[in-house]
C-alpha positions in Angstrom: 207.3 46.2 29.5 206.2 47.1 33.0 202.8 46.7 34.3 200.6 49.6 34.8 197.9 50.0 37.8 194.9 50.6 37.2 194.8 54.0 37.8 197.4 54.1 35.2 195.8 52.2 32.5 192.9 54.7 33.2 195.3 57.7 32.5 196.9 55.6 29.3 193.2 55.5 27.9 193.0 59.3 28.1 195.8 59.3 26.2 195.4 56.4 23.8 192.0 57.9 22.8 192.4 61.0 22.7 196.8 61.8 21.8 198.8 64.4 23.7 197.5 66.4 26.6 198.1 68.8 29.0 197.5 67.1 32.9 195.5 70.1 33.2 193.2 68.6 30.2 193.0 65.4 32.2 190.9 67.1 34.5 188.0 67.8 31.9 187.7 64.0 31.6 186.7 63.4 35.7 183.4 63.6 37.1 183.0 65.4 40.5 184.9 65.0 42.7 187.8 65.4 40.4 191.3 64.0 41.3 193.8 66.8 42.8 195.8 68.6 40.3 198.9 67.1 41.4 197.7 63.2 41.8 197.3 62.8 38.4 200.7 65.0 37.6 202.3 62.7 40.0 201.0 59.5 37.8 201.8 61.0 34.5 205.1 61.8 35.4 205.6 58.6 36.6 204.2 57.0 33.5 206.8 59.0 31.8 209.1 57.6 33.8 207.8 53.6 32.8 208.3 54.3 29.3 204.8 55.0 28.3 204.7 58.3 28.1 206.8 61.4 26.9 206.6 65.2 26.6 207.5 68.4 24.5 207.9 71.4 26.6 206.3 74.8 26.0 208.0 76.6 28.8 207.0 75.2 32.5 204.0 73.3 31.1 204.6 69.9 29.7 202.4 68.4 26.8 202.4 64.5 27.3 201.9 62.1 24.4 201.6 57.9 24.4 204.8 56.4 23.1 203.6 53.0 23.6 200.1 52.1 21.5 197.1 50.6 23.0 197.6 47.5 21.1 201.6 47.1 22.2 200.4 47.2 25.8 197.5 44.6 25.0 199.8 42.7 23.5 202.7 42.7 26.3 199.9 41.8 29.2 197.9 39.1 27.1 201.5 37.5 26.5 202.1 38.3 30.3 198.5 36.4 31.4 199.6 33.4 29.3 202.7 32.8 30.7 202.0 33.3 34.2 198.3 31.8 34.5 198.4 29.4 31.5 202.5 28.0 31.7 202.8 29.7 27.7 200.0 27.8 26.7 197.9 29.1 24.3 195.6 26.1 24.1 195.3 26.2 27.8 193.7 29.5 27.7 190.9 28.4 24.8 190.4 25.4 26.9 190.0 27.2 29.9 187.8 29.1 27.4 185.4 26.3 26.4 185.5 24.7 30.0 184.0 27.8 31.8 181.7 28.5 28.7 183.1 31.8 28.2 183.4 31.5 24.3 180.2 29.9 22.3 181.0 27.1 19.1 180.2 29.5 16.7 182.7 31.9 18.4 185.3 29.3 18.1 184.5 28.1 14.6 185.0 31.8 14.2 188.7 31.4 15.6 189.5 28.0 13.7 188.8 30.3 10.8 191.3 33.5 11.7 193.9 30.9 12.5 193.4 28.6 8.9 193.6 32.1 7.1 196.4 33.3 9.3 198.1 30.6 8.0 197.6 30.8 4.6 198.5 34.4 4.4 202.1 33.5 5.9 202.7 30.7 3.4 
């Protein structure tokens, strides 16, 4: 799965929360200054063309919806992070975790637990 911009994943959100839309309903979503018309059909079009998106036609206007979920795509980049910052290691990245402070004992008890019950449920 490819990685998407920012800009993109901004887009993908529209779409993730909200389903299929028009690029014309994007607009409603902007504050002032709103993107151009044709930026953001230039993105979603090219979203389209990553995979992400797809579209039913109702004559020369295109309704896109999300073929790819919210949770594939978080998925797909945490394995990607892993792999490219943390060499596939898992435990490097709850290390990492513990070493900056970013995650509290309780937090990590917490995990200890989804992991033991994890377990339990695939046995």
């Amino acid at each position: 799965m490819k990685q998407l911009t920012a800009k993109e994943e901004e887009i993908m959100g529209y779409f993730w929360e909200k389903g299929s839309l028009f690029v014309k309903d994007l607009l409603n979503y902007y504050d002032d200054p709103k993107p151009h018309f044709n930026t953001l059909s230039t993105i979603v079009r090219g979203l389209e063309e990553k995979g992400f998106l797809n579209h039913n036609s109702y004559g020369k206007t295109y309704q896109y919806y999300p073929v790819v979920s919210a949770g594939e795509y978080s998925k797909q980049t945490l394995k990607g992070v892993v792999s490219k910052y943390f060499n596939n290691s898992y435990l490097g990245v709850v290390s990492s975790l513990i070493q900056e402070e970013d995650i509290s004992l309780e937090e990590l008890r917490e995990l200890l637990d989804q992991v033991e019950q994890a377990g339990k449920n695939v046995q």
